[in-house]
N, CA, C and O atoms as CSV, one atom per row, in Angstrom:
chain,resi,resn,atom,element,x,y,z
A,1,UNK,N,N,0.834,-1.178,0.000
A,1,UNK,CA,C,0.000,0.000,0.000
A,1,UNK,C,C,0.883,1.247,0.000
A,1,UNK,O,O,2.009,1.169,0.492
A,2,UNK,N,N,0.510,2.210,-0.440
A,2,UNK,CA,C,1.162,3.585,-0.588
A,2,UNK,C,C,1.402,4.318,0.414
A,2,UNK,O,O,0.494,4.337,1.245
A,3,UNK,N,N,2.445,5.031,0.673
A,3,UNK,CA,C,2.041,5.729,1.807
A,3,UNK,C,C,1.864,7.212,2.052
A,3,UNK,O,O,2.664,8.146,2.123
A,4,UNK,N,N,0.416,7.107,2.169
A,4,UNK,CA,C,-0.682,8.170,1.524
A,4,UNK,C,C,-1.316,7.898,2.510
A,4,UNK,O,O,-1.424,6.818,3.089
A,5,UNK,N,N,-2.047,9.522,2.877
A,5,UNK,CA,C,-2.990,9.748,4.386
A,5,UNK,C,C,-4.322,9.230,3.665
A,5,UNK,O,O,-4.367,10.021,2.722
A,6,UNK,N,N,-5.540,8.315,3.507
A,6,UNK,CA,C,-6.315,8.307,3.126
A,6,UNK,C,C,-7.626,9.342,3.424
A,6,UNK,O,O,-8.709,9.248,2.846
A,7,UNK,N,N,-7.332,10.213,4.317
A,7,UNK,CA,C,-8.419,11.170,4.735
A,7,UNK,C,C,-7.488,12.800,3.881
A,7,UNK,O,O,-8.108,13.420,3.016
A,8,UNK,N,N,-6.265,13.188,4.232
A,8,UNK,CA,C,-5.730,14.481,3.949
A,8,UNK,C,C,-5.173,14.440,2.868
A,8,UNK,O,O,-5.120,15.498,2.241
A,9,UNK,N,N,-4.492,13.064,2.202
A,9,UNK,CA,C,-4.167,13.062,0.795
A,9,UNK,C,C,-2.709,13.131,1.054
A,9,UNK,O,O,-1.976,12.911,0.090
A,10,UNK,N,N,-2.189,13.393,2.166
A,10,UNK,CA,C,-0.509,13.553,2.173
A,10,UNK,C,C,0.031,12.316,1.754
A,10,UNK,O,O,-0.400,11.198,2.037
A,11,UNK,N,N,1.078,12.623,1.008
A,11,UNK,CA,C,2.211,11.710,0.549
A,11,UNK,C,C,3.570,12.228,0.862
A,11,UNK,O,O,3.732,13.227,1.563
A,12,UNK,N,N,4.765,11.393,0.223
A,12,UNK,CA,C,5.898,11.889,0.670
A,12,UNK,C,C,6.562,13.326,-0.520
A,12,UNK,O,O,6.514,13.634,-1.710
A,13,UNK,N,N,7.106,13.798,0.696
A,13,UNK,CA,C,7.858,15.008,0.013
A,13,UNK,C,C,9.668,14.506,-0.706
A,13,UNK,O,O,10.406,13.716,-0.115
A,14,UNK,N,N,9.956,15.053,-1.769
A,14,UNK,CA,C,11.126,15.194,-1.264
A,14,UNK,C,C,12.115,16.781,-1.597
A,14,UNK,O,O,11.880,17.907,-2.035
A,15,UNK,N,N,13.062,16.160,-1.179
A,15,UNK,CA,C,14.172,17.350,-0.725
A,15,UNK,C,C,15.618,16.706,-0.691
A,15,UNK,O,O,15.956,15.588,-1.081
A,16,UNK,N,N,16.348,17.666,-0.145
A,16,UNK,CA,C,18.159,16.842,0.103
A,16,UNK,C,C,18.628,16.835,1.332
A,16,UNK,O,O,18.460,17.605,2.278
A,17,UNK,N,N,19.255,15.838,1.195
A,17,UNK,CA,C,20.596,15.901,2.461
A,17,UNK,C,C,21.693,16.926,2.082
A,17,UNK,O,O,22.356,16.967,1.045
A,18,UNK,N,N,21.744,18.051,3.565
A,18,UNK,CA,C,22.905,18.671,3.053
A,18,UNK,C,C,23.943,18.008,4.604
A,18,UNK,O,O,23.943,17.873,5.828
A,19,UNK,N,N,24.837,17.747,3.126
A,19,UNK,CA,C,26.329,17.391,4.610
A,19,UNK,C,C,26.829,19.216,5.033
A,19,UNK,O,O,26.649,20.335,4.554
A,20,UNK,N,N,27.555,18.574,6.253
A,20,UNK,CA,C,28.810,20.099,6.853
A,20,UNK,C,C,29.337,20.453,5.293
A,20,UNK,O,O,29.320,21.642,4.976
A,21,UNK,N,N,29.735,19.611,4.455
A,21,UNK,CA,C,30.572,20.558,2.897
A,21,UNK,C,C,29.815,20.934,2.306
A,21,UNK,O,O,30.140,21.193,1.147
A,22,UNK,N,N,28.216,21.222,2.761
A,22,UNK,CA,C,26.870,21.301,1.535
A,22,UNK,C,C,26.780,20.254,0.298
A,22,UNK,O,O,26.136,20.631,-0.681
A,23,UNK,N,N,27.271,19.195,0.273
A,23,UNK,CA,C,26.775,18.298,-0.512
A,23,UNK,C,C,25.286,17.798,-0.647
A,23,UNK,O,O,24.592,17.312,0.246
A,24,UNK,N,N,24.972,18.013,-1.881
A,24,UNK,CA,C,23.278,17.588,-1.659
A,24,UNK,C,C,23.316,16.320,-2.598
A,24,UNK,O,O,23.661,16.036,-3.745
A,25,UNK,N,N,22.662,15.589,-1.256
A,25,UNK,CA,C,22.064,14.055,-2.237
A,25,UNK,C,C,20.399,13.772,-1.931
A,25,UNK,O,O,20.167,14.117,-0.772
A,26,UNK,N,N,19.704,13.477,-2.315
A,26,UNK,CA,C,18.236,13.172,-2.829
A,26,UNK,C,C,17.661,12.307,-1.433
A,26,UNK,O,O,18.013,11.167,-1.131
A,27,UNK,N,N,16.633,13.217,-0.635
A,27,UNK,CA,C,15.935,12.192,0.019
A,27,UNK,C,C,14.499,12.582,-0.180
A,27,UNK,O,O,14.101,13.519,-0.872
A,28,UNK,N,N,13.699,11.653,0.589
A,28,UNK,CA,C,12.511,11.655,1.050
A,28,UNK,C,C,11.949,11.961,2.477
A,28,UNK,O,O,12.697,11.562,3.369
A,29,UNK,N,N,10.878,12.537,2.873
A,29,UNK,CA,C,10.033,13.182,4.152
A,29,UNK,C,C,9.227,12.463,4.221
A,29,UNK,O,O,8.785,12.622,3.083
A,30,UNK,N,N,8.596,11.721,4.653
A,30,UNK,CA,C,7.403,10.604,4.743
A,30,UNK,C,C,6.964,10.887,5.720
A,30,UNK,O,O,7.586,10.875,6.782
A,31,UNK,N,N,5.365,11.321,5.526
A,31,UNK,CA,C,4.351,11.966,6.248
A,31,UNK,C,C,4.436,10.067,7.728
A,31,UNK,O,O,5.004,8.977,7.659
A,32,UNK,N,N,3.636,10.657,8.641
A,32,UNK,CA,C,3.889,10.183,10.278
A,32,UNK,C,C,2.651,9.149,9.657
A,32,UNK,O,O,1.735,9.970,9.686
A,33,UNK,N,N,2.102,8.054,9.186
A,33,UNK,CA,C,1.041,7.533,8.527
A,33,UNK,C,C,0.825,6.271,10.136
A,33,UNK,O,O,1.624,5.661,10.847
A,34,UNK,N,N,0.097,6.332,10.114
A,34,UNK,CA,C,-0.948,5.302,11.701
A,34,UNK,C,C,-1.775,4.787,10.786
A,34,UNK,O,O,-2.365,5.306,9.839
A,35,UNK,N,N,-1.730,3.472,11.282
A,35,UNK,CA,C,-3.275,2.214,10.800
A,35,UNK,C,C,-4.239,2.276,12.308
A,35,UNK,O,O,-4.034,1.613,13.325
A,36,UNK,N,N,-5.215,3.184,12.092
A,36,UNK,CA,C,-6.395,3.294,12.828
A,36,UNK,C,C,-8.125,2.493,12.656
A,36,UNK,O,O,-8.865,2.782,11.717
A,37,UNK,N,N,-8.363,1.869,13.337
A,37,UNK,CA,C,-9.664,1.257,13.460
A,37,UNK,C,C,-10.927,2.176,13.607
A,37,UNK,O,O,-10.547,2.741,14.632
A,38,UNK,N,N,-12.100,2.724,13.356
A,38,UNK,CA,C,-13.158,3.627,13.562
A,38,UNK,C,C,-14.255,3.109,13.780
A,38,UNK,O,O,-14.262,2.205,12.945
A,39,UNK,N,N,-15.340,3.038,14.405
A,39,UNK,CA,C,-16.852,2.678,14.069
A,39,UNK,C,C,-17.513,3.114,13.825
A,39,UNK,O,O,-17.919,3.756,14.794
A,40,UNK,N,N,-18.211,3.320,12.804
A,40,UNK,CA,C,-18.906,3.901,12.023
A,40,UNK,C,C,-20.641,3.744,12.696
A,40,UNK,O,O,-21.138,2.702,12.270
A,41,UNK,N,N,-21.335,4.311,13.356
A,41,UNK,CA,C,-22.597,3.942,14.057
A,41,UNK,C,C,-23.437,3.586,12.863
A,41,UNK,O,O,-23.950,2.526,12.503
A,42,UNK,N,N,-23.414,5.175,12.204
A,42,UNK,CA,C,-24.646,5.296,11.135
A,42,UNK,C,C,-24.660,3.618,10.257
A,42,UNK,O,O,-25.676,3.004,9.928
A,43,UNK,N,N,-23.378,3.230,10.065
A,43,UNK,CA,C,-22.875,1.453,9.031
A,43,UNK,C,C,-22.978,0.640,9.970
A,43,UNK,O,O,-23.306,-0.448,9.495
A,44,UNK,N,N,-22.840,0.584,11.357
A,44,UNK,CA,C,-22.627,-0.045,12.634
A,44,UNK,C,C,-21.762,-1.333,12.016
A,44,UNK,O,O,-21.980,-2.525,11.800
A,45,UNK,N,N,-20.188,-0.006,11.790
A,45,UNK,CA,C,-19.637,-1.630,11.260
A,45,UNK,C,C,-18.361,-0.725,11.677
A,45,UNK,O,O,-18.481,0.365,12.236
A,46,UNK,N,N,-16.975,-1.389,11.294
A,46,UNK,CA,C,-15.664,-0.718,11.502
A,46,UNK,C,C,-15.211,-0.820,10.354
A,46,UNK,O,O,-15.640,-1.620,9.524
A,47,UNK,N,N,-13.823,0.384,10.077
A,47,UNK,CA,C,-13.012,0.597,9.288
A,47,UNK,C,C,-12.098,0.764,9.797
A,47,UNK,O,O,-11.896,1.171,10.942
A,48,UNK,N,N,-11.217,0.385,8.780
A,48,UNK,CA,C,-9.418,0.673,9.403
A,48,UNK,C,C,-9.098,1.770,8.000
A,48,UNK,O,O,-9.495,1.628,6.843
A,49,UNK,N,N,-8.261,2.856,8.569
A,49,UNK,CA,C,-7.648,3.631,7.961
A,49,UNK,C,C,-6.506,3.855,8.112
A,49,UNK,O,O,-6.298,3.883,9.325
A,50,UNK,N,N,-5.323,4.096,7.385
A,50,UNK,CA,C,-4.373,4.244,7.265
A,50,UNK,C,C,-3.756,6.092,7.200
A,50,UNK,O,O,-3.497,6.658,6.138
A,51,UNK,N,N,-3.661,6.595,8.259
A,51,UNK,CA,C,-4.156,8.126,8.326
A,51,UNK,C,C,-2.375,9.021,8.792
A,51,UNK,O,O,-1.409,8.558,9.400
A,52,UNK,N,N,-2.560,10.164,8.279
A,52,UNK,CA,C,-1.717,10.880,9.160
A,52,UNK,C,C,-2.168,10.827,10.526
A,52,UNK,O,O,-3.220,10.302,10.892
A,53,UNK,N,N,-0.796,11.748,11.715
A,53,UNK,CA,C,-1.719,12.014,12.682
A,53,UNK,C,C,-2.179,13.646,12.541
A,53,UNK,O,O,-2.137,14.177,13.650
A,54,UNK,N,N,-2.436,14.205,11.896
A,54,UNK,CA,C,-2.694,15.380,11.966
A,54,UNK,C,C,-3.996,15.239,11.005
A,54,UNK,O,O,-4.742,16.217,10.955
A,55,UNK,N,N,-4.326,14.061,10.219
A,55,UNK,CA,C,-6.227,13.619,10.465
A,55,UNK,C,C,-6.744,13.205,11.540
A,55,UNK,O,O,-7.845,13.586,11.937
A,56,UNK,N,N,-5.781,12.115,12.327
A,56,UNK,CA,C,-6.512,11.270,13.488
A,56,UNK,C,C,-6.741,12.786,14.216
A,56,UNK,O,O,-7.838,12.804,14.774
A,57,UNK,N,N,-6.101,13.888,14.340
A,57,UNK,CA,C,-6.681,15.068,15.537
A,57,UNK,C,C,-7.716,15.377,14.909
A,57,UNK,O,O,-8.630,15.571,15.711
A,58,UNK,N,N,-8.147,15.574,13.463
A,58,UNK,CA,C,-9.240,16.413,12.787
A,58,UNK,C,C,-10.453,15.169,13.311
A,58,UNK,O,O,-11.593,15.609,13.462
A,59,UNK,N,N,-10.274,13.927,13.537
A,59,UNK,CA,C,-11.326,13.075,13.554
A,59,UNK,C,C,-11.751,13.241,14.628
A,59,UNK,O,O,-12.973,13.213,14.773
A,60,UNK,N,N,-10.746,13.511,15.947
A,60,UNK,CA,C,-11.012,13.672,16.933
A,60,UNK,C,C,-11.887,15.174,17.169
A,60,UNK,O,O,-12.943,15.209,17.800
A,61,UNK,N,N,-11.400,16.095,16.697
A,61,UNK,CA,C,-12.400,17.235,16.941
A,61,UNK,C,C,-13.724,17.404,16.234
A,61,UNK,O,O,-14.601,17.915,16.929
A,62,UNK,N,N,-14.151,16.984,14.618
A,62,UNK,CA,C,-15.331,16.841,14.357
A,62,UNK,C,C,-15.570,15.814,14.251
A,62,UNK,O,O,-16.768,15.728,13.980
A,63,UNK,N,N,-14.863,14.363,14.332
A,63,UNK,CA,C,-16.084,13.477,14.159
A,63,UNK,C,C,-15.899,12.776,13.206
A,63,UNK,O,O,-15.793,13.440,12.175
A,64,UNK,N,N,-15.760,11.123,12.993
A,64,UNK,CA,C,-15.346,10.590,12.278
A,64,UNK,C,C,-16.157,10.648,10.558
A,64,UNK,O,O,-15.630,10.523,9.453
A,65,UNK,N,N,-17.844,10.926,11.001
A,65,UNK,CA,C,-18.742,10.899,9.839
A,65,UNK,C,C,-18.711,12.201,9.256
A,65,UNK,O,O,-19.269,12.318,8.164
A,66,UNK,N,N,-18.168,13.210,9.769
A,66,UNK,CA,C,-18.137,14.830,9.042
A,66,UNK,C,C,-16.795,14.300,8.501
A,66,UNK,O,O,-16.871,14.231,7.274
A,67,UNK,N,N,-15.665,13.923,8.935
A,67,UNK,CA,C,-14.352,14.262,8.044
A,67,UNK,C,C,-14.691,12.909,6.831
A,67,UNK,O,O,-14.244,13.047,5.693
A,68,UNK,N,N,-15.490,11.658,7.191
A,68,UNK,CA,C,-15.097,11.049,5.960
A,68,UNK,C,C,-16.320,11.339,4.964
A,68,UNK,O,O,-16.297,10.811,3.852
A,69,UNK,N,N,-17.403,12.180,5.345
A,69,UNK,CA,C,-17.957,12.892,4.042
A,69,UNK,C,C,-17.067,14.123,3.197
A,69,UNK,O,O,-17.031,14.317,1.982
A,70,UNK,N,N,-16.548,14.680,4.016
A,70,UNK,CA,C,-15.361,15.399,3.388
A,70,UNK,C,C,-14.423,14.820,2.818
A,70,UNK,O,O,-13.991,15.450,1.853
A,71,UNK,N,N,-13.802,13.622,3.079
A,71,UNK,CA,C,-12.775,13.399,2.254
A,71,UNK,C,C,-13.533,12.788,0.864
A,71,UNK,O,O,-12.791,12.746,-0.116
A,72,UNK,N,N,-14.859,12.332,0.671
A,72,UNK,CA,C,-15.408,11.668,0.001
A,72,UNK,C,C,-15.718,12.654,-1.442
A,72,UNK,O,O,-15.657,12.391,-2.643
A,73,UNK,N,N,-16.080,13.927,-0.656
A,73,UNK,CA,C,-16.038,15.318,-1.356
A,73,UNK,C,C,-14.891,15.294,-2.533
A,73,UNK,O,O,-14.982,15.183,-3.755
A,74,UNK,N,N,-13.849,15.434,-1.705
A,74,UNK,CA,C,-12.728,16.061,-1.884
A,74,UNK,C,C,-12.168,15.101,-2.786
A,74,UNK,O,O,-11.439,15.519,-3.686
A,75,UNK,N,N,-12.410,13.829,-2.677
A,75,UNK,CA,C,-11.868,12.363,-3.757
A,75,UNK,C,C,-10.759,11.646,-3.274
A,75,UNK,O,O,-10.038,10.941,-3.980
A,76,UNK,N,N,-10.598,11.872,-1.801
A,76,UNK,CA,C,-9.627,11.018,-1.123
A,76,UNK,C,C,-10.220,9.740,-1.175
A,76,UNK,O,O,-9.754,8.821,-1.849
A,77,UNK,N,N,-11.147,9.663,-0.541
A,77,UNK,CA,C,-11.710,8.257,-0.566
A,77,UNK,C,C,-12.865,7.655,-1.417
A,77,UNK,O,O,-13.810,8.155,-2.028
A,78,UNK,N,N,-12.496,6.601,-1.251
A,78,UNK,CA,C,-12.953,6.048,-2.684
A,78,UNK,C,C,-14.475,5.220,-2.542
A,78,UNK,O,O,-15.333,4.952,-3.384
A,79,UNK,N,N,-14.364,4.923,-0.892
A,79,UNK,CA,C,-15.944,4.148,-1.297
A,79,UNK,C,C,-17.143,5.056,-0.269
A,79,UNK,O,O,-18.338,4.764,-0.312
C-alpha cells in the first residue's frame, strides 16, 4: 500500500541531504502515517484507515462521519 494519508491526501515530500561541505544528495520526508480502526454507528460496522496524525486530531475534533464525508467530497476516498 502507498504511503498516503487516506483522509488528507498527504504523501511523501522530497528534498536533500545537506552534509557540513553542503553536498546535496536526494531524500525523502514521509508523512507520520498510523493504521487506525473507527466505528462507524450510522454502518454499525468498523473501518481501518491508514491516516496521518494530523487527520486522526481532525477526527477527533469533528467526528469521524463529518471528516469522511469530506474526504469523500474532496476524492480522497474512494468508497
Amino acid at each position: 500500500m502507498a504511503r498516503v494519508c487516506e483522509i488528507t491526501g498527504k504523501r511523501p515530500q522530497v528534498g536533500n541531504n545537506v552534509s557540513h561541505a553542503n553536498n546535496k544528495t536526494k531524500r525523502r520526508f514521509y508523512p507520520n502515517l498510523q493504521k487506525k480502526r473507527f466505528f462507524i454507528p450510522e454502518e454499525n460496522k468498523w473501518i481501518t484507515l491508514k491516516l496521518s496524525t494530523k487527520a486522526i486530531k481532525t477526527i477527533n475534533l469533528k467526528g469521524i462521519t463529518a471528516v469522511l464525508k469530506e474526504a469523500r467530497a474532496n476524492g480522497f476516498l474512494a468508497n
